[in-house]
Backbone as CSV, one residue per row, in Angstrom:
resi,resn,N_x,N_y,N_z,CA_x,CA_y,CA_z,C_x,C_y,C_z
1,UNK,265.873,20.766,72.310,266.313,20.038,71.106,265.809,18.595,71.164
2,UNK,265.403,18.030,69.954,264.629,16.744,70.296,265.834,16.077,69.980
3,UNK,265.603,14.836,70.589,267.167,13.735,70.642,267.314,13.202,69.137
4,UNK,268.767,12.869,68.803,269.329,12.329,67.873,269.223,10.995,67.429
5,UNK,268.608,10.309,66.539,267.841,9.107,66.428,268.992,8.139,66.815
6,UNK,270.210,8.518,66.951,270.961,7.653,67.053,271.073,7.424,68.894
7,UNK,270.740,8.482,69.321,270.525,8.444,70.949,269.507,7.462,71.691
8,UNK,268.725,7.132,70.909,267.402,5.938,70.944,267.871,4.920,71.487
9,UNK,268.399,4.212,70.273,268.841,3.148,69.817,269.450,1.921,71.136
10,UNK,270.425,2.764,70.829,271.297,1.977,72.450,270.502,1.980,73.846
11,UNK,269.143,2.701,73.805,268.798,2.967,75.233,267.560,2.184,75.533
12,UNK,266.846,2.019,74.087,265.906,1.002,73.935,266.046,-0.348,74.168
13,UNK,267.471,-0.833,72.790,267.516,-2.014,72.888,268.138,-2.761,73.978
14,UNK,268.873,-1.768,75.115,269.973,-2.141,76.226,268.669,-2.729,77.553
15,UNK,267.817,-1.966,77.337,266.823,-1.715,78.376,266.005,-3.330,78.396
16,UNK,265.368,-3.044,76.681,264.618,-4.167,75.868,265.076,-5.676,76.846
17,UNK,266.338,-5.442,76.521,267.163,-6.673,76.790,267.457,-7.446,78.322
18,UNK,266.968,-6.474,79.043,266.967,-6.858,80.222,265.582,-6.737,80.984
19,UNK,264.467,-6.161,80.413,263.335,-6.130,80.644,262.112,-6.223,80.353
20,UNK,262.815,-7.432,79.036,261.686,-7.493,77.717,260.403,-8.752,78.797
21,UNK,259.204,-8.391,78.684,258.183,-9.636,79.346,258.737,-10.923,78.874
22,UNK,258.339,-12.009,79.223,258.334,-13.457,78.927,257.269,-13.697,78.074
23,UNK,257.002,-13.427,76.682,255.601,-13.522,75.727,256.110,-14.583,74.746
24,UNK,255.422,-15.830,74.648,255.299,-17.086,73.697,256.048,-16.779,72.557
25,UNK,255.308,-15.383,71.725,256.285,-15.454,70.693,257.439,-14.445,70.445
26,UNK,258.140,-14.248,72.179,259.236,-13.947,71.822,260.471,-15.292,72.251
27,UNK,260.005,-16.411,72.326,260.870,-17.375,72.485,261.541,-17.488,71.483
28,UNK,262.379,-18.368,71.442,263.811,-18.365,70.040,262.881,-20.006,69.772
29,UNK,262.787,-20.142,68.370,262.093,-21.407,67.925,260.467,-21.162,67.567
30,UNK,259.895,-20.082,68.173,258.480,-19.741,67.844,258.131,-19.840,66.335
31,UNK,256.904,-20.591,65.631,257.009,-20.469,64.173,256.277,-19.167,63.746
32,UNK,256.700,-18.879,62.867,256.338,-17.712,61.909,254.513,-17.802,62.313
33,UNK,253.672,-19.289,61.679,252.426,-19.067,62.014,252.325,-18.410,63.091
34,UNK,252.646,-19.057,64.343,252.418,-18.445,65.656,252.311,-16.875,65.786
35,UNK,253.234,-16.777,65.549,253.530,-15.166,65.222,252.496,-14.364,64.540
36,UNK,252.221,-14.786,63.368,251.003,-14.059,62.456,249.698,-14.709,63.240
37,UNK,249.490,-15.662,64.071,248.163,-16.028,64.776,247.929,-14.461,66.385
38,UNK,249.207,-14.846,66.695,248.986,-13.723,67.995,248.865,-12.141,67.645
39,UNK,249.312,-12.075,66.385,249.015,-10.422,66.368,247.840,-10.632,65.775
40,UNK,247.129,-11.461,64.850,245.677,-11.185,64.839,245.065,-11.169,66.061
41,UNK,245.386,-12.135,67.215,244.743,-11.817,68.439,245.119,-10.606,69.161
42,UNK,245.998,-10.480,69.179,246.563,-8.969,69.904,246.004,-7.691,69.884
43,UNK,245.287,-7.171,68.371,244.903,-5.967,67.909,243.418,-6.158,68.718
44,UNK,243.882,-5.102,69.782,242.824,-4.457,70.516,242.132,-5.354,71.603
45,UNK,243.144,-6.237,71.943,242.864,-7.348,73.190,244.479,-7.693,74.122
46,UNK,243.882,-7.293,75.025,244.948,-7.625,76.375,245.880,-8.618,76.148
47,UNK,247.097,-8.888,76.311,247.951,-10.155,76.164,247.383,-11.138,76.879
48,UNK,247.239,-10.714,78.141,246.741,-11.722,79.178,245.413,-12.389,78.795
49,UNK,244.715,-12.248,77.944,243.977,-12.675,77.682,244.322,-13.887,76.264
50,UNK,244.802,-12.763,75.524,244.944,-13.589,73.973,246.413,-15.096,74.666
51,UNK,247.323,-14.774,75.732,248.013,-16.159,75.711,247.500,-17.616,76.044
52,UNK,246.564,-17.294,76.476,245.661,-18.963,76.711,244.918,-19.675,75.467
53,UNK,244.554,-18.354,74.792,243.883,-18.557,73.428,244.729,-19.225,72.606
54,UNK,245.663,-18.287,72.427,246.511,-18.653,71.620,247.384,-20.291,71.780
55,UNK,247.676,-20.417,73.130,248.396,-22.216,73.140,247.471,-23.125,72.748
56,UNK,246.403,-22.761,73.009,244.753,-23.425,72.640,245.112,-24.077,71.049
57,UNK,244.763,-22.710,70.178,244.716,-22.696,68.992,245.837,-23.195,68.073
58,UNK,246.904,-22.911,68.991,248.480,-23.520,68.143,248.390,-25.063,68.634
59,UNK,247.529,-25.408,69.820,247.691,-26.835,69.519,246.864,-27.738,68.795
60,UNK,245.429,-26.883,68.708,245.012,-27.529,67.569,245.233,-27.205,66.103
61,UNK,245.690,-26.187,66.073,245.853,-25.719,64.279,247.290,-25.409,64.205
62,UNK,248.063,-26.566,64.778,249.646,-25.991,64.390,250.072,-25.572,62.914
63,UNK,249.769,-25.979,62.352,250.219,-25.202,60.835,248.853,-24.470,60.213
64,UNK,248.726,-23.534,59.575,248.037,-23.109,58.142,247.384,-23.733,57.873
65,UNK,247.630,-24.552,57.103,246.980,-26.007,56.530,246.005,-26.459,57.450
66,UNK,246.634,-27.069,58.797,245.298,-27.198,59.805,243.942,-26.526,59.935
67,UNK,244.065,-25.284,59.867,243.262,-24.420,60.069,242.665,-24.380,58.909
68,UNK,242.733,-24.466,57.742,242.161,-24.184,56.481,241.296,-25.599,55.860
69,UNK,241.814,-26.397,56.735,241.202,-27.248,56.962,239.902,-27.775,57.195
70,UNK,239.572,-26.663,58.304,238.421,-26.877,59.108,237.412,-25.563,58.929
71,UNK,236.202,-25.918,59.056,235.313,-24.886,58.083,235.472,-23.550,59.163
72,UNK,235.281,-22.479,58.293,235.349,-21.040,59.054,234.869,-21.109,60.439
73,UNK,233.204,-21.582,60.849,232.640,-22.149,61.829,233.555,-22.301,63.117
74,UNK,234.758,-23.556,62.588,235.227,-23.578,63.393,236.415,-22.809,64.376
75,UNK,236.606,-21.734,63.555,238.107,-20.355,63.664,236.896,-19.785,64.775
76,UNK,235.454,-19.628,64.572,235.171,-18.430,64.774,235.042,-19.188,66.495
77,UNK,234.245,-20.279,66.563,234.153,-20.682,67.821,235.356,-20.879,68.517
78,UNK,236.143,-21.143,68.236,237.858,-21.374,68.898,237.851,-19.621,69.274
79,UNK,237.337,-18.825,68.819,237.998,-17.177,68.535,237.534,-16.633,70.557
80,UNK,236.617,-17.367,70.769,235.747,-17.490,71.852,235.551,-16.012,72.195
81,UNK,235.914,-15.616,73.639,235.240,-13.925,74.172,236.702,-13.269,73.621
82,UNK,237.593,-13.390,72.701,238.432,-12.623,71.985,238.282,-11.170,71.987
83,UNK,236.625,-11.317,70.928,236.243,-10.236,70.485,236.465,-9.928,69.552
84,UNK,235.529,-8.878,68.333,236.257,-8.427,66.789,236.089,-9.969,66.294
85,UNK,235.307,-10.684,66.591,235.456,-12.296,65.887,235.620,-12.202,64.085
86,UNK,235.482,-10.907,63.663,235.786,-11.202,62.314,236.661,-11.516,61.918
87,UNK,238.115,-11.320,62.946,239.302,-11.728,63.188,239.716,-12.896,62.840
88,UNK,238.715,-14.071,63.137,238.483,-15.253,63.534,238.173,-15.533,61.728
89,UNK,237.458,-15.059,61.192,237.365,-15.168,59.857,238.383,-14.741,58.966
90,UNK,238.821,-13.883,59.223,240.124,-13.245,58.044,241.494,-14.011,58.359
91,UNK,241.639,-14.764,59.671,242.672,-15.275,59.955,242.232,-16.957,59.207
92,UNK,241.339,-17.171,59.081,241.043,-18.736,58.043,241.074,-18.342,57.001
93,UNK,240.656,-17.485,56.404,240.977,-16.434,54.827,242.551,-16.804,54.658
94,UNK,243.034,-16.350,55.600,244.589,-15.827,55.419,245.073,-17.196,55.661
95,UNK,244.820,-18.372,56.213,245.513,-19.368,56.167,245.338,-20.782,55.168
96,UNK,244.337,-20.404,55.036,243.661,-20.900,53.329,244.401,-20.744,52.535
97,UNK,244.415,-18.805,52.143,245.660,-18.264,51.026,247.076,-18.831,50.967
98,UNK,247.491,-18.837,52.093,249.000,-19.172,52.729,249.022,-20.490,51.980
99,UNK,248.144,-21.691,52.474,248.206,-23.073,52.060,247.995,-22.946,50.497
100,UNK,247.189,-22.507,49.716,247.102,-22.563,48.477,248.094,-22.093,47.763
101,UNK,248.513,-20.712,48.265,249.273,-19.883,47.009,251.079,-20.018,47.890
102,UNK,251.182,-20.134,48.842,252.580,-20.536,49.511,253.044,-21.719,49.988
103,UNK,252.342,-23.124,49.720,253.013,-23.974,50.461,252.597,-23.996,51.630
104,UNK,251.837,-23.280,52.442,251.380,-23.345,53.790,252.378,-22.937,54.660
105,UNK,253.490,-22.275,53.933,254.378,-21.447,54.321,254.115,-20.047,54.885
106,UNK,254.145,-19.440,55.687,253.939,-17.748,56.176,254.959,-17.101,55.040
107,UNK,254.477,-16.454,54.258,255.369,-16.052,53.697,256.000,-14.611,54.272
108,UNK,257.558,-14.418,54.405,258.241,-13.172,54.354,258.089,-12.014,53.861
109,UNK,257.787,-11.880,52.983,257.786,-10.632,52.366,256.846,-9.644,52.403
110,UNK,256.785,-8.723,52.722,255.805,-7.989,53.313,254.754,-7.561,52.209
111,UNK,254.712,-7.194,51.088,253.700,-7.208,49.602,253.130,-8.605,49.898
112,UNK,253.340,-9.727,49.972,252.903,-10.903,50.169,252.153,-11.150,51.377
113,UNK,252.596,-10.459,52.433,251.739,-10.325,53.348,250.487,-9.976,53.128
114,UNK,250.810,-8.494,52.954,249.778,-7.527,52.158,248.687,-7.860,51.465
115,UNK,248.825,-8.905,50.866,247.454,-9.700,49.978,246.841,-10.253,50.692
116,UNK,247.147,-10.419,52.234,246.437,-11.808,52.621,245.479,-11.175,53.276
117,UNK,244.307,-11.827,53.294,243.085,-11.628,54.119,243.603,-11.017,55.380
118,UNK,242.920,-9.654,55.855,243.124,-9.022,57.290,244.587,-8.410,57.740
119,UNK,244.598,-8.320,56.688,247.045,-8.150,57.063,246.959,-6.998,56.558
120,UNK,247.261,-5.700,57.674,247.626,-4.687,56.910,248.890,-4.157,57.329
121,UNK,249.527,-2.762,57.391,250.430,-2.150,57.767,251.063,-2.962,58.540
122,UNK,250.408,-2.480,59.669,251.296,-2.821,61.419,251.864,-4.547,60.672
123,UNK,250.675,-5.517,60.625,250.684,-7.068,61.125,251.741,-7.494,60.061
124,UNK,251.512,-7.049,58.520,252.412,-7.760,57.736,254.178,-7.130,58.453
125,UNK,254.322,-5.830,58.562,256.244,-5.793,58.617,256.334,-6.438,60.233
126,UNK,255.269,-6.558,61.900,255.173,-7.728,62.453,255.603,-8.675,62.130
127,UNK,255.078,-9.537,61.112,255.290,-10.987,60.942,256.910,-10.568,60.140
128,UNK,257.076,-9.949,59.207,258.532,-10.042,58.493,259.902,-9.429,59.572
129,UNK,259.242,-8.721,60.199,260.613,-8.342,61.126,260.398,-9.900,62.605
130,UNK,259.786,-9.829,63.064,259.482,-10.708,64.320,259.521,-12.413,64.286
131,UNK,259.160,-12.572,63.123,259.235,-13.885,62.828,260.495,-13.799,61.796
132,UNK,260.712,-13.171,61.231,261.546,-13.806,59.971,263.012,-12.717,60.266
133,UNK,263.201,-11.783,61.248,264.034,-11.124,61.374,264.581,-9.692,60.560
134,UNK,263.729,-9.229,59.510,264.146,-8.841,58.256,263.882,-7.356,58.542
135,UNK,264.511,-5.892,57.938,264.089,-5.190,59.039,263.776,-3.626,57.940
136,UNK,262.238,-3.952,59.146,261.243,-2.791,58.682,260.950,-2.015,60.064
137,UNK,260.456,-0.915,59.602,259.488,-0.058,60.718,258.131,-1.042,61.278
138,UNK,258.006,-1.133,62.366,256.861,-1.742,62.675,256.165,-0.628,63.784
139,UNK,254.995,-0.496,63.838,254.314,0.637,64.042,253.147,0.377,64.778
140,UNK,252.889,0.214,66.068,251.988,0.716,66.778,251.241,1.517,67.563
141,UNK,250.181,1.601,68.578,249.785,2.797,69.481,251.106,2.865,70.618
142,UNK,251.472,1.628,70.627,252.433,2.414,71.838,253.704,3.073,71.315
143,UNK,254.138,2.446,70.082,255.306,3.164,69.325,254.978,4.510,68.784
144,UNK,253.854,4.484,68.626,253.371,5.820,68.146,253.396,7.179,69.385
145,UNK,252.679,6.418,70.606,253.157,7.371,71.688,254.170,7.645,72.083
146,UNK,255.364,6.658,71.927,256.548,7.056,72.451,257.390,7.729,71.621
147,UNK,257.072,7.654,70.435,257.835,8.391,69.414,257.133,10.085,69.502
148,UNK,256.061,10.255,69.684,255.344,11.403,70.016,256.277,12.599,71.221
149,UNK,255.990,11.338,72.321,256.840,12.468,73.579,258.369,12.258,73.200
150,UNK,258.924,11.416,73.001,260.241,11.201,73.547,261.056,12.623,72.265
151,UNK,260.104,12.038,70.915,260.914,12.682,69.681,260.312,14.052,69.585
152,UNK,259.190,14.003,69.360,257.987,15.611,69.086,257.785,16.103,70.416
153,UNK,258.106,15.917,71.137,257.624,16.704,72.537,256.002,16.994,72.728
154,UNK,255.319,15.901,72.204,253.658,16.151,72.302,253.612,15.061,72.963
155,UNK,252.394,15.337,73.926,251.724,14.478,75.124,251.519,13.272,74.232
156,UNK,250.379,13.443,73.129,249.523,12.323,72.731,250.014,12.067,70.970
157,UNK,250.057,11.245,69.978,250.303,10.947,69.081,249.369,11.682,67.926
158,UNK,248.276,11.963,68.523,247.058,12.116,66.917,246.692,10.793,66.567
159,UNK,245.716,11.101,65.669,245.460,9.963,64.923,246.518,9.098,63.930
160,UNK,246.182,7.980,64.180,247.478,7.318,63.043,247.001,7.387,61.828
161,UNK,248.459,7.669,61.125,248.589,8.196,59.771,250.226,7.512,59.289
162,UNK,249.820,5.933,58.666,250.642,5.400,58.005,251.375,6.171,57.488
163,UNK,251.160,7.051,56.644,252.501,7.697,55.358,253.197,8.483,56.363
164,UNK,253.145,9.229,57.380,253.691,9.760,58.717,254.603,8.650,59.482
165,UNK,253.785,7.727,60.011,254.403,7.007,61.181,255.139,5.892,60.501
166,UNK,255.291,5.339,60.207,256.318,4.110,59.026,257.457,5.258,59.154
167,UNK,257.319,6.120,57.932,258.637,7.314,57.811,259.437,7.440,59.649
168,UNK,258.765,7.815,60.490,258.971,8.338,61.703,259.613,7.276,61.970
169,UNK,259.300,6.247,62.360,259.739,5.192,62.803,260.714,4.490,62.031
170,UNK,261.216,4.392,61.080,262.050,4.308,60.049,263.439,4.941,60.234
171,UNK,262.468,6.637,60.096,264.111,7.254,60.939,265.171,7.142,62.053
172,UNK,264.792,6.189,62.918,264.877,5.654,64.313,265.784,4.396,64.322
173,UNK,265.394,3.409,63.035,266.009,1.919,63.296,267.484,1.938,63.269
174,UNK,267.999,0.980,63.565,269.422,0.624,63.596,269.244,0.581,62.208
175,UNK,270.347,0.203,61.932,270.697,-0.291,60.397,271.162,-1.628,60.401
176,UNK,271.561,-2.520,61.827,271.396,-3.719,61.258,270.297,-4.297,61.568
177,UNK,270.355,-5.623,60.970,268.110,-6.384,60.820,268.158,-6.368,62.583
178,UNK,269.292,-7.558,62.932,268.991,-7.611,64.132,268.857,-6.917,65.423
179,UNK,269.718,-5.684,65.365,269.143,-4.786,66.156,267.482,-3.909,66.084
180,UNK,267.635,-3.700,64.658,266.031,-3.517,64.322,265.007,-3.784,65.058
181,UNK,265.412,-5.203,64.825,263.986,-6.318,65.243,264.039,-5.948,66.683
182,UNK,265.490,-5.679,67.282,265.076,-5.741,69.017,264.943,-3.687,69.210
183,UNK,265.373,-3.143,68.791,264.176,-1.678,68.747,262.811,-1.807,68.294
184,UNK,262.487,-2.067,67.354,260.878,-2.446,67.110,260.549,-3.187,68.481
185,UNK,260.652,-4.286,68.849,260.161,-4.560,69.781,260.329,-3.610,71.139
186,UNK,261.403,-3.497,71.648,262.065,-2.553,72.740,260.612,-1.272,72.740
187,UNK,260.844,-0.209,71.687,260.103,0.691,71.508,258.665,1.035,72.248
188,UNK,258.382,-0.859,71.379,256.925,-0.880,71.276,256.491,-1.276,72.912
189,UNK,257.280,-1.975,73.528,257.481,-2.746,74.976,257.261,-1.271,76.205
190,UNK,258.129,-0.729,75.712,257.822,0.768,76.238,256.658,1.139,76.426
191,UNK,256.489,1.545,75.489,254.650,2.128,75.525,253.935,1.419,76.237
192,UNK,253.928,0.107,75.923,253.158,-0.464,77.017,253.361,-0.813,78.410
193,UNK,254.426,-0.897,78.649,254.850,-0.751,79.976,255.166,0.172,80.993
194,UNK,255.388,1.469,80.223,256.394,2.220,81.190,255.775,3.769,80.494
195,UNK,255.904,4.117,79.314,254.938,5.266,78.679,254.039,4.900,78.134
196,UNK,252.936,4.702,79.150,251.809,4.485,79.077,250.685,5.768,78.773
197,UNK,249.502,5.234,78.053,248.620,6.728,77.834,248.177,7.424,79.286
198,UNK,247.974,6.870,80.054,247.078,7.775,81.626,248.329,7.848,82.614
199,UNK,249.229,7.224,82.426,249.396,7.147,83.811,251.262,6.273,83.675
200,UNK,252.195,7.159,82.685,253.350,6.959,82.233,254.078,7.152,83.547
201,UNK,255.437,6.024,83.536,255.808,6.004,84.457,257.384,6.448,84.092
202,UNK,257.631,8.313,84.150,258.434,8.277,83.213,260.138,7.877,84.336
203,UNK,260.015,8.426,85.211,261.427,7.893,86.251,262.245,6.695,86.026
204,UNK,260.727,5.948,85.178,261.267,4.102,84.980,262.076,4.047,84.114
205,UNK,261.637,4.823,82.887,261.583,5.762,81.400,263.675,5.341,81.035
206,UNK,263.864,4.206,79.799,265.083,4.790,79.573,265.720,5.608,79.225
207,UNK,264.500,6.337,78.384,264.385,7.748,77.475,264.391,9.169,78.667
208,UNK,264.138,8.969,79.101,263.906,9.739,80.445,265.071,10.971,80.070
209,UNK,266.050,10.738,80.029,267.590,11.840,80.052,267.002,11.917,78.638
210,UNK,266.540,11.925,77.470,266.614,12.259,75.725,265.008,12.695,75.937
211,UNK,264.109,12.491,76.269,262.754,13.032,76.271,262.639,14.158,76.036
212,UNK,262.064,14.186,74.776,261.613,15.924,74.420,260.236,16.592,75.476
213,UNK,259.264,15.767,75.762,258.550,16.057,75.995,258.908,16.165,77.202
214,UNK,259.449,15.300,78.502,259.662,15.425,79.854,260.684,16.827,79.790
215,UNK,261.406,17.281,78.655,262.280,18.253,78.527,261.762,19.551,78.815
216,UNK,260.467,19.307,77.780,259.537,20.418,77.509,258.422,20.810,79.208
217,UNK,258.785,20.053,79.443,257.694,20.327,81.031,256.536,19.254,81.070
218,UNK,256.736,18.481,79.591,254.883,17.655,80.014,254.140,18.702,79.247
219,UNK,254.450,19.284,78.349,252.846,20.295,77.892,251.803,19.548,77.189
220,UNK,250.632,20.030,77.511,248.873,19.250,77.522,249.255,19.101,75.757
221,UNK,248.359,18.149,75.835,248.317,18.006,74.098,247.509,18.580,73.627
222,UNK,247.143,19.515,72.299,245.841,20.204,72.471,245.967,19.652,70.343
223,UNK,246.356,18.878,70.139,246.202,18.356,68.565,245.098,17.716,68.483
224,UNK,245.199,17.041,67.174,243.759,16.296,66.777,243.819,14.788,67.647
225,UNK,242.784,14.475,67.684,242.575,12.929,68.697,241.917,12.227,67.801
226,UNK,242.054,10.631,68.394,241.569,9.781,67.355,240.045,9.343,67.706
227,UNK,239.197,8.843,67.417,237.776,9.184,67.927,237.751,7.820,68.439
228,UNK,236.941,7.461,70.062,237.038,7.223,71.238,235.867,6.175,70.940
229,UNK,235.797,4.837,71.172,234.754,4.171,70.941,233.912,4.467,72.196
230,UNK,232.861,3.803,71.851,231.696,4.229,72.477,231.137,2.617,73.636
231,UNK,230.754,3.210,74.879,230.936,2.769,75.860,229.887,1.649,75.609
232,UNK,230.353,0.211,75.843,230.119,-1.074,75.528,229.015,-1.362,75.907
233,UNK,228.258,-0.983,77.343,227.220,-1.932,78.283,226.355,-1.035,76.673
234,UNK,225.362,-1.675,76.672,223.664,-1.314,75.706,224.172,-0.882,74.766
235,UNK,225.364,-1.250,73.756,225.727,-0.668,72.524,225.812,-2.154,71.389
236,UNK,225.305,-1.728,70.473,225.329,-2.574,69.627,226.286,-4.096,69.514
237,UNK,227.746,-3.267,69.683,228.505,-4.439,69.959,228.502,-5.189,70.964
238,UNK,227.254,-4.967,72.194,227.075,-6.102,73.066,226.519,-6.838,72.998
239,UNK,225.191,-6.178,71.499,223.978,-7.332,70.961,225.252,-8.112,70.332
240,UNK,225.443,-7.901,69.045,226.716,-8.470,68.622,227.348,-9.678,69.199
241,UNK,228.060,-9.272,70.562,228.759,-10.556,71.419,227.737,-11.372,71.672
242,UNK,226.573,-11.315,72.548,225.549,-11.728,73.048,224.730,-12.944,71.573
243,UNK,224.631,-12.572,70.797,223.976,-12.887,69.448,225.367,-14.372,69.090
244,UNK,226.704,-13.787,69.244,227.605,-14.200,68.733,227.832,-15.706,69.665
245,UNK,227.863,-15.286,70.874,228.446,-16.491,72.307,227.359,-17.162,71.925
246,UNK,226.088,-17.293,71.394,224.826,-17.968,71.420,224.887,-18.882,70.229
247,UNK,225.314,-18.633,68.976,225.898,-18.983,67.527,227.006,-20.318,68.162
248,UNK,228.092,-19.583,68.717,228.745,-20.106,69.302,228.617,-21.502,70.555
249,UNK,227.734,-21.397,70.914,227.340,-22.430,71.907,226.399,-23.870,71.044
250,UNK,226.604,-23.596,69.787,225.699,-25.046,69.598,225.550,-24.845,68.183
251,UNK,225.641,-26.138,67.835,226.511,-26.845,66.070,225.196,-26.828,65.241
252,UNK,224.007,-26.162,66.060,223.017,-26.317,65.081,222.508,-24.734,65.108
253,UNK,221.237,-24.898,63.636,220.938,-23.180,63.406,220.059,-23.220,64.760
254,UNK,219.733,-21.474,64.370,219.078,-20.792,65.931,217.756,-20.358,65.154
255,UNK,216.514,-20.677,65.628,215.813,-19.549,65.205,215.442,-18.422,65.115
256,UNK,214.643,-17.520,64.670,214.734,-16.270,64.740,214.148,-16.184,66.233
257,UNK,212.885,-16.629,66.468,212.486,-16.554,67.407,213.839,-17.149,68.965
258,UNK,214.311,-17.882,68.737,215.292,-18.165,69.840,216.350,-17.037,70.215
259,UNK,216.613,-16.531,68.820,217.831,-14.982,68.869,217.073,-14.094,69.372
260,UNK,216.036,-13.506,68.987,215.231,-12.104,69.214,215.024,-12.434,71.056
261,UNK,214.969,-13.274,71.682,214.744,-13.711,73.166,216.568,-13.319,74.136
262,UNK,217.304,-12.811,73.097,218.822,-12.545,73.607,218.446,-11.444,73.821
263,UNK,217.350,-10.482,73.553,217.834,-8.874,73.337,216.337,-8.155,73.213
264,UNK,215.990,-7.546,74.482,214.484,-6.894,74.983,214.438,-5.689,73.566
265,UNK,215.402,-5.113,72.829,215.498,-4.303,72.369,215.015,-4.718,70.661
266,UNK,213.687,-4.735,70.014,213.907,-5.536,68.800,214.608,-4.622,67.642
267,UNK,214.643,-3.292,67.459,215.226,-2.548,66.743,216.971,-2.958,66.745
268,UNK,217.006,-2.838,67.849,218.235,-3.034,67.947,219.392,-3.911,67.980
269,UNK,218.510,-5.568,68.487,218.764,-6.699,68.112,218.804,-6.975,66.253
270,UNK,217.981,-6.544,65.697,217.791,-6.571,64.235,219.116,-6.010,63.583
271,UNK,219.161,-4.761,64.013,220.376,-3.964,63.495,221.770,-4.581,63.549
272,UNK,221.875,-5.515,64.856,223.120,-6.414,65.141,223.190,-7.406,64.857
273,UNK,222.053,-7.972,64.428,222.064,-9.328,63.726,222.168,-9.144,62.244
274,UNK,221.893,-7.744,61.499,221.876,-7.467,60.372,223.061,-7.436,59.890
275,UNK,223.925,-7.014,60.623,225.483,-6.532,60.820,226.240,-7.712,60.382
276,UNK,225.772,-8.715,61.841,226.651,-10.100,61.423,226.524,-10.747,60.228
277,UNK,224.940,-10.823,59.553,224.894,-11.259,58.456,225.619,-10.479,57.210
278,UNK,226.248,-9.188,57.521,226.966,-8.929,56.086,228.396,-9.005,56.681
279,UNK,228.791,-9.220,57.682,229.897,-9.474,57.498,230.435,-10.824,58.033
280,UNK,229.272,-12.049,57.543,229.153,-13.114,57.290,229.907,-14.180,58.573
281,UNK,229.690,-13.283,59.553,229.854,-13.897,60.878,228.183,-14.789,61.064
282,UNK,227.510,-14.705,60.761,226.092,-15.556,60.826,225.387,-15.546,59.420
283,UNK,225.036,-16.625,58.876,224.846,-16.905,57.563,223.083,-17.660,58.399
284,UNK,222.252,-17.820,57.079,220.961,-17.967,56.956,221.046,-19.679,56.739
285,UNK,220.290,-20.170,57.636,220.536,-21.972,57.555,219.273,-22.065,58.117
286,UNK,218.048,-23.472,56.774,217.439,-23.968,57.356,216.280,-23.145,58.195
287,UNK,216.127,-21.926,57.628,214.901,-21.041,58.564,215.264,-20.489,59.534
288,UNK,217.167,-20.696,60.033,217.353,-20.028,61.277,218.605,-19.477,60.843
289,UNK,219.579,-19.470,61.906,221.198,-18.788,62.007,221.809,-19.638,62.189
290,UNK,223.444,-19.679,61.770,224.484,-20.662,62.094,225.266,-19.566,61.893
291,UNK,226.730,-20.114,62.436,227.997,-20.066,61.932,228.684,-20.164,60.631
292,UNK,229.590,-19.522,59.895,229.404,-19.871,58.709,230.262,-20.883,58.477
293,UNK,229.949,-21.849,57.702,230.580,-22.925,57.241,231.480,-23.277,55.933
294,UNK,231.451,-22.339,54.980,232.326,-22.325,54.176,232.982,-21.236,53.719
């Protein structure tokens, strides 16, 4: 029998509470920006990496406004070995919008989120439950795995599928905001800590006694999978970085001839430099490449 959503609840947030990490923006006083700055850094980059970035960036662009301030150019070079630097662009998009159409306010409301440059599902009910307390399903890979074994008794999640996982996770919350906010987090803390994808540590597991899946024996997952990026060394996205750290290292354009000397490969250098230019991570300056500036 898979456990009673109400069986969760108390085991998450009891756990949460005594074993939640020490992360910047779970301090009491953290601003809302902060909050919407680290989950743009977060998606698909190590914490340990994005927290240095991030005190970096909150001390030079403490508000919205700061940042919108200063030409795209400069988001993207601050964005440094991040990675996904388009990130770095949709997050000056989004703080531009904020300053123009909100006051330079983060706004609450999750439709409002929703409009802003790079904010989708997961990041907008993020910023409205985490920063502002208000209480939605918030939905990630690790919430997604743990809701998989603990509730469905399947090894692995499938591919994510918003109109699925929101609902799923929905069914689960407390009903008041503030417990919410500390299951959403709790949940998600899990997955990454303790039901992990390779190598879950379920004994640690608060779920451990309610686990459908540890119930079930552990059976192999044999559903659909989500498709597996492709291994970094000689793949496009290393011309990409390589092309990018070089942009990055100096306030003036590059020539063609100076870029094509990053990358023995000219087909393939072309193809990654072609890339950046449409998605306006490198703009055409002066006969060479820059950063984009407006």
């Amino acid at each position: 029998m898979p456990p009673e959503p109400s069986d969760l609840a108390p085991l998450v947030t009891r756990w949460f509470r005594t074993n939640a990490r020490d992360l910047p923006w779970r301090r009491p006083g953290f601003p809302a920006w902060g909050t919407l700055v680290s989950e743009f850094m977060l998606q698909q980059t190590q914490v340990s990496r994005v927290i240095p970035r991030l005190e970096e960036w909150l001390g030079r662009w403490p508000t919205p406004a700061d940042l919108a301030a200063e030409p795209p150019a400069e988001a993207v070079r601050a964005w440094g070995r991040l990675g996904y630097p388009r990130r770095a662009l949709w997050l000056h998009a989004a703080a531009t919008q904020i300053a123009e159409r909100h006051d330079g306010i983060v706004p609450s409301d999750v439709d409002q989120l929703l409009a802003l440059t790079g904010i989708g599902d997961y990041t907008a009910r993020a910023v409205a439950v985490f920063a502002y307390g208000d209480r939605h399903p918030v939905v990630d890979t690790n919430t997604r795995r743990v809701i998989a074994r603990a509730v469905r008794g399947q090894g692995e999640p499938g591919p994510p599928n918003a109109k699925a996982d929101l609902p799923a996770m929905e069914a689960l919350l407390p009903e008041s905001r503030s417990e919410a906010a500390v299951f959403n987090a709790g949940l998600m803390e899990i997955g990454a800590v303790v039901c992990t994808a390779r190598a879950p540590r379920c004994e640690e597991c608060p779920l451990r006694e309610v686990c459908a899946w540890r119930a079930a024996g552990y059976p192999a997952y044999d559903g659909p999978v989500k498709t597996k990026q492709k291994q970094f060394a000689g793949s496009d996205r290393q011309v990409r970085g390589i092309i990018m750290a070089e942009l990055r290292s100096t306030h003036r354009s590059l020539t063609d001839e100076e870029l094509r000397a990053l990358w023995p490969d000219r087909e393939q250098f072309d193809r990654a430099l072609a890339g950046l230019v449409a998605d306006r991570l490198a703009v055409r300056v002066d006969g060479g490449y820059a950063l984009p500036h407006d």
